[in-house]
N, C-alpha and C positions, 0 to 999 in steps of 0.2 A: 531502562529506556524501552518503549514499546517501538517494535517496527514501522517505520514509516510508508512502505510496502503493502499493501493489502493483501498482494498475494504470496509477500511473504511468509510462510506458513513455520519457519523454526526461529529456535530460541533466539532472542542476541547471545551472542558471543559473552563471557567474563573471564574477564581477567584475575578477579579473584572469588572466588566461590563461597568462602566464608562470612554470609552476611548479614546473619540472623544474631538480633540483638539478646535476645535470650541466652544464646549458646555464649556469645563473648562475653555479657555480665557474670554469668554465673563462671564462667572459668576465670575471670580477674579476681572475683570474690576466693575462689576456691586457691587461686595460687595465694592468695595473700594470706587468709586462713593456713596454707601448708608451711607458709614463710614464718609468720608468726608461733606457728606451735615448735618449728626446729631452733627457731630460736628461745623457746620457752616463754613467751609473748601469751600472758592467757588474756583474751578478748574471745567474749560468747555470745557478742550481739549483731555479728556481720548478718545473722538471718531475719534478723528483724526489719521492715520495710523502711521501718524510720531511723534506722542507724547516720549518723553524719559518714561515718566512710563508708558505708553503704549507697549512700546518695552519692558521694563522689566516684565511685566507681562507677555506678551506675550512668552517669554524665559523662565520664569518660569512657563508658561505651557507645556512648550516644555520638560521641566525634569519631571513634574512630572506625564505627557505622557509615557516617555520611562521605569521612576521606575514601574508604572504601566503595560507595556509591559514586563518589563522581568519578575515580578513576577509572570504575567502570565504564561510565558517562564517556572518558573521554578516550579509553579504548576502543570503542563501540564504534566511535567515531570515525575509526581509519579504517571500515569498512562500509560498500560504497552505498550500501541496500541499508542502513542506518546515517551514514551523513546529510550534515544539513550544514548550510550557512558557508562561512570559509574554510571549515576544514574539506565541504563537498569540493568546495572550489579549487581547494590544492588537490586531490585527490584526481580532479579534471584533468588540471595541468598536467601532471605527468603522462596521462593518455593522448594529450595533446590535445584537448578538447576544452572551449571558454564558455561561458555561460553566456546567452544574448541579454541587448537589454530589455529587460524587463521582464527576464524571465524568473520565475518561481522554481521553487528546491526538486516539486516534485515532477513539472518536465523534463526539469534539467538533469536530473535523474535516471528520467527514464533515456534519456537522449545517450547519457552518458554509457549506460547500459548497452546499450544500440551499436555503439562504437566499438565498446569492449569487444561483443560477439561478434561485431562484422569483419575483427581483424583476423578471425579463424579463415583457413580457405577450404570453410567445409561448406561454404555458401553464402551469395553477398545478400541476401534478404536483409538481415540486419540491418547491414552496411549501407543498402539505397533507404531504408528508411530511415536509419540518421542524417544522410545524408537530406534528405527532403524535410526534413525538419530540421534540419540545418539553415536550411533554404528562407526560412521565415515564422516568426514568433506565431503566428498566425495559423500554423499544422497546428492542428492539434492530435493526428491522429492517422496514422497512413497505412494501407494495404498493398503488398505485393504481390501480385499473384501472372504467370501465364497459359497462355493457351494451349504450348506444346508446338505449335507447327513453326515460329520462326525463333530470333534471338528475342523479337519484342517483349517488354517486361510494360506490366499495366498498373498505372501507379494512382492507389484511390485515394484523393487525397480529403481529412477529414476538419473543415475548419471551427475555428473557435467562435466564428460568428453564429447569431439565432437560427437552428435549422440546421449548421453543418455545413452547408453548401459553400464550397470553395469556386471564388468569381473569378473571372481569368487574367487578372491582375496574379493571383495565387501561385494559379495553375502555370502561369507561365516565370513566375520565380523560381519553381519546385522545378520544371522541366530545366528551368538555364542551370540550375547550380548541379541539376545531376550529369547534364553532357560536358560540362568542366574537366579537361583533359588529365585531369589528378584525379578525378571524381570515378568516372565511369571505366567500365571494358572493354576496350574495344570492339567488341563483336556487339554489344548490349545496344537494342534501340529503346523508347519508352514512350508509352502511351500514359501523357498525362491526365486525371481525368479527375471531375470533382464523386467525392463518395455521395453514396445516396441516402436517405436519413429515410428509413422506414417505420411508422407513428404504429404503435400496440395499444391499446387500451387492455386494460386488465380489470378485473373483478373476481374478488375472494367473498368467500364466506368462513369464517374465523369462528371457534369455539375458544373463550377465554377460563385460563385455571382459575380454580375456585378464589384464591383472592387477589387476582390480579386488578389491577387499574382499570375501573373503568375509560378510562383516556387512552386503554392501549389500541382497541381497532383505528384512531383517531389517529395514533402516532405513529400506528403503520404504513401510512401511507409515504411520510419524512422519510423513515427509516428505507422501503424499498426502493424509493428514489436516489437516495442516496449509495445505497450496495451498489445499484445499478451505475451510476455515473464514473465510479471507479473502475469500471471494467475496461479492457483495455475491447472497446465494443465493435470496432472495424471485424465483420465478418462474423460476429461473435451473434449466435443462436441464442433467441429466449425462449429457454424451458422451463416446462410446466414445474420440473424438477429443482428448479431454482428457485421458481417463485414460493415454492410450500419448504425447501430448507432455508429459505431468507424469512420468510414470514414467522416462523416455530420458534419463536425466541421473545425474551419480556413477555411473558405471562400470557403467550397465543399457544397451545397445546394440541389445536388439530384444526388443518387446513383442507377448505374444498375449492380448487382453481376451477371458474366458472369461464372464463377468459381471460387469456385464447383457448379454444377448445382443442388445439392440438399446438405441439411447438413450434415457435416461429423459425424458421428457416433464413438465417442472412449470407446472401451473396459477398464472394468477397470485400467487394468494393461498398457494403451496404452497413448501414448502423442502424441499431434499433432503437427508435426511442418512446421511453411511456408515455401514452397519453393521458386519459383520462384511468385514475384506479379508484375502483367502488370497492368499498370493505363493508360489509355486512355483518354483524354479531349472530350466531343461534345458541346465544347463553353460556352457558361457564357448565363444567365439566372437569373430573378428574384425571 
């Protein structure tokens, strides 16, 4: 099972380790070969591909490959950065947290995440942004950040609509459910406010390896749009240094970032979003 995660970076978890089909065929044949010779059983054709109990062994590592597979499948699943579907949903419930309607595995996710770390009291950052995306399916995306000089906390709030911009329908969801006397700290004020969606245009020029696809300059553009939307981008800088390790992959081999000429810079409350990206070929290269 691959991570559902993007930024998560380690293995899944297994429950059992032994899952190569090579290693359990050849060790069924070999115990049965050892079984056969102690008992004086002469049979000299278990090495042969076409054997009938050579096939049958061989099929009967092929099940007990896949039992092996989904139990991993279904260990995997009781941790929270791999659940999907109902077992996320039981996994919620015991942090005390529901899924809204209409919400998808990987909000709900990350929401659930948010909860987890907000019940530490090493700091409520967390905690007011599950809380503000608690507040309505409609967050997509929230920043905490203050000033320093009072209790006020400035809450950027990043919507799902075109452009980001949270209307004050949102804005005043997000504010009600965080001064909710279960909700908030006492001392805590909040400046709700919608996040700001700042437009980059970008342009590469790409060297592609010698036999890569021609369709790859074509398909890079899907592909950085994509890395990019994953990110968790409240506050989150576009560097020059992202766009050339995002690009260097399927058959691009050396990248010259033409725009933006230096990296972009986002404000807390601020999201970046691509706008136009020109990709340019200077021919194929080793």
């Amino acid at each position: 099972m691959e991570p559902v995660m993007s930024d998560n970076t380690l293995l899944p978890p297994e429950l059992i380790t032994d899952t190569s089909f090579e290693t359990i065929a050849d060790r069924l044949i070999q115990n049965v070969m050892t079984d056969f010779s102690a008992h004086d059983v002469s049979y000299t054709t278990l090495n042969i591909q076409a054997d009938p109990l050579r096939r049958v062994l061989e099929t009967f590592a092929t099940e007990l490959i896949n039992t092996r597979h989904h139990i991993n499948d279904e260990w995997v699943s009781h941790f929270v950065m791999y659940s999907q579907g109902v077992p996320l949903d039981k996994l919620a419930d015991f942090y005390g947290v529901a899924r809204m309607t209409g919400e998808e595995d990987t909000r709900f996710r990350e929401r659930l995440l948010l909860h987890i770390a907000g019940r530490s009291g090493g700091g409520p950052e967390e905690r007011y942004k599950a809380l503000a995306m608690d507040a309505h399916i409609d967050v997509m995306d929230v920043a905490i950040w203050d000033d320093g000089i009072d209790p006020t906390l400035n809450v950027g709030v990043l919507s799902t609509v075109p452009g980001g911009i949270a209307g004050p329908e949102l804005l005043v969801a997000v504010y009600s459910h965080l001064i909710l006397p279960d909700n908030r700290v006492t001392s805590d004020r909040f400046n709700v406010v919608s996040a700001v969606t700042k437009i980059v245009d970008v342009a590469l020029i790409v060297q592609l390896e010698e036999y890569a696809r021609d369709t790859a300059p074509i398909e890079l553009e899907e592909k950085l749009r994509a890395a990019w939307e994953v990110e968790d981008r409240l506050g989150l800088d576009l560097t020059r240094a992202w766009l050339v390790s995002t690009a260097m992959r399927d058959g691009i081999n050396n990248v010259i970032v033409e725009a933006p000429f230096a990296d972009v810079i986002a404000d807390p409350n601020e999201a970046i979003a691509l706008g136009s990206i020109s990709i340019t070929s200077m021919g194929r290269g080793r």
